[in-house]
C-alpha positions in Angstrom: -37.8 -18.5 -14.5 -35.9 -19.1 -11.6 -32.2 -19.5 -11.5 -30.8 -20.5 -8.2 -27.4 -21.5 -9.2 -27.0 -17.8 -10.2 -25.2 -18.4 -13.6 -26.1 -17.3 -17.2 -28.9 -19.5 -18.9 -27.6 -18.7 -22.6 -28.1 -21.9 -24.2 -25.9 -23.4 -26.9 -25.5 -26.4 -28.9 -21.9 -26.0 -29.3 -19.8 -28.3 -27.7 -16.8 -26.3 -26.7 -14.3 -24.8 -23.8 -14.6 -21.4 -23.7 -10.9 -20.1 -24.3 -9.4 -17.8 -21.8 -7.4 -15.9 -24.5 -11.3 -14.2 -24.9 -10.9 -12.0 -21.8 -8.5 -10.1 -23.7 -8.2 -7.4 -20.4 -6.8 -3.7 -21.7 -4.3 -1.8 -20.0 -5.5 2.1 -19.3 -2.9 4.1 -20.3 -3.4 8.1 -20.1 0.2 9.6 -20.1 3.3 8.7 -22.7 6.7 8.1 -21.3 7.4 12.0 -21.4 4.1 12.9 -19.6 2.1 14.0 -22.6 -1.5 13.1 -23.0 -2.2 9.5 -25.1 -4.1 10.9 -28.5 -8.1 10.5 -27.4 -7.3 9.9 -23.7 -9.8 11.8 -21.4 -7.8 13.9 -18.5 -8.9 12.9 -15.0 -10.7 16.1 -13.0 -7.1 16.7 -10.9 -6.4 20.5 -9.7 -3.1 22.0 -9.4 -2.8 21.4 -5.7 -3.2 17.8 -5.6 -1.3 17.3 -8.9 1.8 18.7 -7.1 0.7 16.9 -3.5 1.5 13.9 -5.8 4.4 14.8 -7.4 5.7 16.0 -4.1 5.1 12.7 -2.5 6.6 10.4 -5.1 9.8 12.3 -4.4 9.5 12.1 -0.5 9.2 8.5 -0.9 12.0 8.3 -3.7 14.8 10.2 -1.2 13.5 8.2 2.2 13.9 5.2 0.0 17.4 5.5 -0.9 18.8 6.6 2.6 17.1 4.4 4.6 18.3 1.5 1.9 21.8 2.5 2.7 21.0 3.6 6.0 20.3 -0.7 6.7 23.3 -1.7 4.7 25.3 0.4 7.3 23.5 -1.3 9.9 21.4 1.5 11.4 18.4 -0.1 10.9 17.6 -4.0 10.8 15.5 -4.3 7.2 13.4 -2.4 4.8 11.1 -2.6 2.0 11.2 -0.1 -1.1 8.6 1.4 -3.1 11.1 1.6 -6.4 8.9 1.9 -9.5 5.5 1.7 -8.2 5.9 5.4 -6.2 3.1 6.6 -8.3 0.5 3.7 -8.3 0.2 4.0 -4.5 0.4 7.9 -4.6 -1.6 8.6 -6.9 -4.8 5.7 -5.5 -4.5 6.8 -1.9 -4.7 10.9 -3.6 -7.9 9.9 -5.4 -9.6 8.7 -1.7 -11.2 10.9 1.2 -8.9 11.5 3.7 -11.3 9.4 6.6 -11.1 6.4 4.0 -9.6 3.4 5.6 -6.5 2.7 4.2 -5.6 -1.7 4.7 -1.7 -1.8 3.5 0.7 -4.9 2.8 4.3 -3.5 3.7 5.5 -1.1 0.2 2.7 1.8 0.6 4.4 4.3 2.8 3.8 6.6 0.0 0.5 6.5 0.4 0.9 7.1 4.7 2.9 9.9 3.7 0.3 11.8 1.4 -2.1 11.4 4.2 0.4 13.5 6.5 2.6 11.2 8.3 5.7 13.4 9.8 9.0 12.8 8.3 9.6 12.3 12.2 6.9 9.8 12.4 8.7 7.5 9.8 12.0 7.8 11.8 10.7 6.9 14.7 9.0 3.8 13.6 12.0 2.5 11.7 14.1 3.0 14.9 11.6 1.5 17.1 12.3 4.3 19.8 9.8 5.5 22.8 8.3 8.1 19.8 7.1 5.3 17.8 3.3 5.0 17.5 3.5 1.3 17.5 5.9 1.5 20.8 8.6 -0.5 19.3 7.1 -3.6 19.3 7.0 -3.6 14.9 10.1 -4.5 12.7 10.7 -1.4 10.7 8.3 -0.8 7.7 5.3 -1.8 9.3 3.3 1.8 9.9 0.3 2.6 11.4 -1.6 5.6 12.2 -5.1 5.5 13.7 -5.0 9.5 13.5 -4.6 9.3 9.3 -6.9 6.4 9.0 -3.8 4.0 7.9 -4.6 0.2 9.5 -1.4 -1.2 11.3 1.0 -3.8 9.0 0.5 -7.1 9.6 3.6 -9.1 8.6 1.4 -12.2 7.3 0.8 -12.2 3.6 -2.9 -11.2 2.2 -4.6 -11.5 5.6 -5.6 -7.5 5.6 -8.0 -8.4 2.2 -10.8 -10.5 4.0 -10.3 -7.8 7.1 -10.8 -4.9 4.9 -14.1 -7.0 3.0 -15.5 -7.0 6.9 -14.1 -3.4 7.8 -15.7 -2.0 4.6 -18.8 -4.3 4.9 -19.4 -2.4 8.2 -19.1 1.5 6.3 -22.2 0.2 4.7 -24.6 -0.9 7.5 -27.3 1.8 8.4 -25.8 4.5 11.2 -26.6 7.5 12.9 -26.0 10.4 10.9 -23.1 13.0 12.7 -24.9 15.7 11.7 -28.6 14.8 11.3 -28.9 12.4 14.3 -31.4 10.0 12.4 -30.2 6.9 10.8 -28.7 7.0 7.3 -28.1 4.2 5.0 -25.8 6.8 3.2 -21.8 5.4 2.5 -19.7 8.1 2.9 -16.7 6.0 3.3 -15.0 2.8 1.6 -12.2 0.8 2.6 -8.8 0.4 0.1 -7.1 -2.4 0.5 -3.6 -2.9 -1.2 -1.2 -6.2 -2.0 0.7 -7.7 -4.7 0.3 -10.2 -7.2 1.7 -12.8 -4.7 -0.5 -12.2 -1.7 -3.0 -12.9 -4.6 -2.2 -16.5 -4.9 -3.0 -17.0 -0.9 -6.3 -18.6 0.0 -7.5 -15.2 2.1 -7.4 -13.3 -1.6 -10.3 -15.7 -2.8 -12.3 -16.0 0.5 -11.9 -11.8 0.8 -13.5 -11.3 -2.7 -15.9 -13.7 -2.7 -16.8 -12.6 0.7 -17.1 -8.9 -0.9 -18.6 -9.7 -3.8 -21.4 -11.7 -2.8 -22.0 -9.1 0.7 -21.4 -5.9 -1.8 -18.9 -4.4 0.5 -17.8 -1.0 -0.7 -14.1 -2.0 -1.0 -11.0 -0.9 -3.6 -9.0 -4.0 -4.1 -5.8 -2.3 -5.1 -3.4 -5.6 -6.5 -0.1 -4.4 -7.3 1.3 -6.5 -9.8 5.1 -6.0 -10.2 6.1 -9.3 -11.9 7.7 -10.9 -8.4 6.5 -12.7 -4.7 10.0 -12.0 -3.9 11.7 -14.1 -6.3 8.6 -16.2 -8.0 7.8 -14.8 -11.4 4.3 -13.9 -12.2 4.6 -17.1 -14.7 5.3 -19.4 -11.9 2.4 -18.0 -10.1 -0.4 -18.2 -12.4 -1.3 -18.7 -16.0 -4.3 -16.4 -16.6 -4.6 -13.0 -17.5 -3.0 -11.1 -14.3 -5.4 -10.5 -11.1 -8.0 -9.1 -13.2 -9.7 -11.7 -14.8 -10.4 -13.1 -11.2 -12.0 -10.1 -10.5 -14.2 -10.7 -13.3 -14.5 -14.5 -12.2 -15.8 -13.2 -8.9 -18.2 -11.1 -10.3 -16.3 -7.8 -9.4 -16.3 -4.4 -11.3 -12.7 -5.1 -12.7 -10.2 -2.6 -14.6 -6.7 -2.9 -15.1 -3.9 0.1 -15.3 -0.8 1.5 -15.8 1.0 1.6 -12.6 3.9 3.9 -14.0 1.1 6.5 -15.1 0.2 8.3 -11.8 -2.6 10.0 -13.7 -4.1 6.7 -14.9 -4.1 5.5 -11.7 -5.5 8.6 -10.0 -8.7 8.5 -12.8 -8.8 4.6 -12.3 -9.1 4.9 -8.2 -11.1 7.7 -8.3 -14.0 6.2 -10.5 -13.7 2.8 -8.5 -14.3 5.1 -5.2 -17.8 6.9 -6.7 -19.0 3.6 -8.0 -18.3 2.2 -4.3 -20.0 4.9 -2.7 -23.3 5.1 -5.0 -23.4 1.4 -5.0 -21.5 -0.5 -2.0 -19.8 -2.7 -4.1 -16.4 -4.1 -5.0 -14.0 -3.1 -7.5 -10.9 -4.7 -8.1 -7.7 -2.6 -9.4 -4.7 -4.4 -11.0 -1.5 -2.0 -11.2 1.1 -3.3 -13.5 4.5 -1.6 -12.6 7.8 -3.1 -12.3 9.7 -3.5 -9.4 12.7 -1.5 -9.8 14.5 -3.0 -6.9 15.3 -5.6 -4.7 12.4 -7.2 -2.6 13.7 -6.1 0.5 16.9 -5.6 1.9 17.1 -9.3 2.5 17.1 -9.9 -1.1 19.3 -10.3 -3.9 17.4 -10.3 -7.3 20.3 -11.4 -9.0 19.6 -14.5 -8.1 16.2 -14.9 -10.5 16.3 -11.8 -12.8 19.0 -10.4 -15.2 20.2 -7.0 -16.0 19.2 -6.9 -19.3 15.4 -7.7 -18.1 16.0 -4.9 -15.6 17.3 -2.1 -18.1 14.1 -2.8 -20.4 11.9 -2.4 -17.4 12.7 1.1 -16.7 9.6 3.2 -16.5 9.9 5.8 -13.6 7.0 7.2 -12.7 8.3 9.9 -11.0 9.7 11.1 -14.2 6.5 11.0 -16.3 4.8 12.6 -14.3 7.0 15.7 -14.0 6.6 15.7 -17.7 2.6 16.2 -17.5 3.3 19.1 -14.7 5.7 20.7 -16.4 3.3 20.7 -19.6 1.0 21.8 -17.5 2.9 24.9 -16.2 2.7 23.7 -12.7 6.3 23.1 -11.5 9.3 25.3 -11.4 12.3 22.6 -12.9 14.9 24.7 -10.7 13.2 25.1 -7.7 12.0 21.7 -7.9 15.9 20.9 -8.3 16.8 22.6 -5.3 14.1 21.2 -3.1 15.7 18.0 -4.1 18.5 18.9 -2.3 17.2 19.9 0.8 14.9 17.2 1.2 17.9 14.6 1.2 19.7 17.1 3.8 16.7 16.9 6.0 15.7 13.1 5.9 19.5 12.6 6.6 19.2 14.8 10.1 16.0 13.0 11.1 18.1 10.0 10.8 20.7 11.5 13.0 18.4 12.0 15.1 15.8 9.0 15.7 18.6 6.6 16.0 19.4 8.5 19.3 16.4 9.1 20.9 15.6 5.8 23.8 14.0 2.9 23.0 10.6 2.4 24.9 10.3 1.4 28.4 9.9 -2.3 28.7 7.2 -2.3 30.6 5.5 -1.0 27.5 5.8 -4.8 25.7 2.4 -6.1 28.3 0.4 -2.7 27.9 -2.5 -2.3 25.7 -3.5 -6.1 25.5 -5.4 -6.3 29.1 -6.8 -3.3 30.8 -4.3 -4.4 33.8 -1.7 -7.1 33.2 -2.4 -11.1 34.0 -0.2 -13.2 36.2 0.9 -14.4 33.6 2.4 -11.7 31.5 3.6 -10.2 34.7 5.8 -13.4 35.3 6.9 -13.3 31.9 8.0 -9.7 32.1 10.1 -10.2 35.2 11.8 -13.4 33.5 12.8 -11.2 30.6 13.7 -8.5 32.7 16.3 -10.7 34.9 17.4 -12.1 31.4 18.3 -8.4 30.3 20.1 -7.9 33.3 22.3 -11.0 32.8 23.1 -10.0 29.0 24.0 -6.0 29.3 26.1 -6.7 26.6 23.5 -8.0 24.4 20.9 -5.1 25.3 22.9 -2.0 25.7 19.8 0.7 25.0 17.3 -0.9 27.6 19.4 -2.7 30.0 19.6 0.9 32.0 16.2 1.7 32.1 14.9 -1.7 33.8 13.4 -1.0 37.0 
């Protein structure tokens, strides 16, 4: 028998709703709060090397956090996003990838940049918006990109990278010419990841990207961070069904939820979403649940919509746990690990020194890479803001001396 509306044919007598209570979606759990193995949990295949890659990472991201938090309340730098609390569910995801996998971020996955390679001079630099930036200046701080690392550039629109990475993934799947063969292959040996959080979720791109990739079998990681706030919206004023999992499920994607604050959890979790998108070309869907420790951004004050006493219940640190599993593991040193504490605040404070020095980019630089030569158009614009800059030094003390 047919079935063109493509829906289950189980017949039934019963007059009844069915009850969403009945997706009753677990939470995978592997580590306990002191980074111990749960009883019966099954350890992910994780070496040494990339267990302390991870570690090391989290604590990068920790450090840059703090300074360059501070470092925008002393008005070196005009905004910026931390990754308090959820350090090891974007870690720990992007470790489980290939490093040619195409990473699609929202704006609070640095860590993730950063385990790919990105310099501690390359995040300076952005942040600063000087003439060593990647993105040439023209980006609010925050909003990386690397081409080299496989990292697409921020967009500061909520949710629009989910349907782009559907497409950008749905195009790792179509037949090529193999690199080293030379005949085509129909082979994927690539899949795209595509982070946000649970309030990008309730935007209309989340639903046409997953329904775009579930019904095309794109072989995309939907990675939804859920940390309880869209700024200062709680997840109860966003939705009332079980997290962003059960629409995975609605949608007719591979589905499992996890323990953000277990970077082990979410290493096993990414890496079986990645083989099943490789063997099959489809879609998984990933909810993280990890708090967020701090503010929104530097523009926000959660006092305004959360109290302490929610905040000191809601104090995993994933960080900590998984020093615990290392250290059970006999794979980290506690003192040298201590000291290199130390001298990685030292050195993030120096590169600060330092990027807030070097020149801002040429501003010529703001009509390149849009036309192969200029219009008229741009051209007259560019002059017009030029004479403006000359009339305002005051206002524009770092470019008004480079205008030609």
């Amino acid at each position: 028998m047919t079935n063109p509306q493509n829906v289950s044919l189980n017949a039934s007598k019963e007059l009844e709703f069915i009850d969403p209570s009945a997706l009753d979606i677990p939470t995978v759990s592997l580590l306990d709060e002191n980074g111990h193995l749960v009883k019966g949990a099954v350890e992910p295949n994780i070496d040494k090397e990339t267990a302390l890659r991870i570690y090391k990472t989290m604590r990068f991201i920790r450090a840059l956090d703090e300074r360059m938090q501070a470092a925008q309340r002393q008005g070196r730098v005009s905004f910026y996003m931390q990754c308090l609390g959820e350090e090891g569910a974007v870690t720990a995801s992007a470790a489980a990838l290939k490093d040619d996998d195409m990473i699609m971020a929202q704006y609070r996955e640095q860590a993730a940049l950063r385990y790919r390679g990105f310099s501690l001079e390359q995040f300076m630099n952005q942040m600063f918006s000087n003439e060593k930036d990647l993105g040439k200046g023209r980006q609010m701080p925050i909003h990386y990109g690397s081409k080299e690392l496989h990292y697409m550039t921020i967009s500061s629109p909520l949710g629009t990278q989910i349907p782009q990475a559907t497409g950008y993934a749905y195009s790792q799947k179509i037949p090529h010419i193999d690199e080293d063969s030379g005949e085509l292959s129909s082979e994927i040996n690539n899949i795209t990841i595509c982070y946000f959080g649970e309030g990008a979720a309730s935007e209309g791109d989340f639903h046409a990207g997953l329904n775009m990739a579930a019904v095309l079998k794109a072989p995309v990681i939907f990675f939804a961070r859920n940390n309880g706030y869209a700024i200062s919206t709680p997840a109860d004023e966003q939705f009332a069904g079980d997290g962003i999992a059960s629409r995975g499920v609605g949608y007719g994607i591979k589905t499992i939820r996890v323990d953000g604050a277990d970077a082990l959890a979410v290493y096993a979790a990414t890496q079986k979403a990645r083989q099943f998108s490789v063997e099959t070309g489809e879609p998984v869907l990933i909810e993280s649940i990890a708090y967020r420790l701090g503010a929104h951004s530097t523009s926000d004050d959660p006092t305004g919509y959360r109290s302490k006493e929610e905040e000191n219940t809601n104090t995993k640190c994933p960080i900590l746990r998984f020093k615990g599993y290392l250290l059970s593991k006999g794979w980290l040193d506690e003192a040298e690990d201590n000291a290199d504490d130390e001298t990685l605040r030292e050195e993030i404070l120096e590169a600060v020194k330092v990027a807030e020095k070097i020149a801002k980019p040429p501003i010529e630089e703001l009509v390149t890479d849009v036309y192969d030569t200029p219009i008229p158009l741009l051209e007259k614009q560019l002059e017009e803001l030029k004479a403006h800059v000359k009339a305002h030094p005051d206002a524009y003390p770092t470019t008004s001396g480079r205008i030609k």
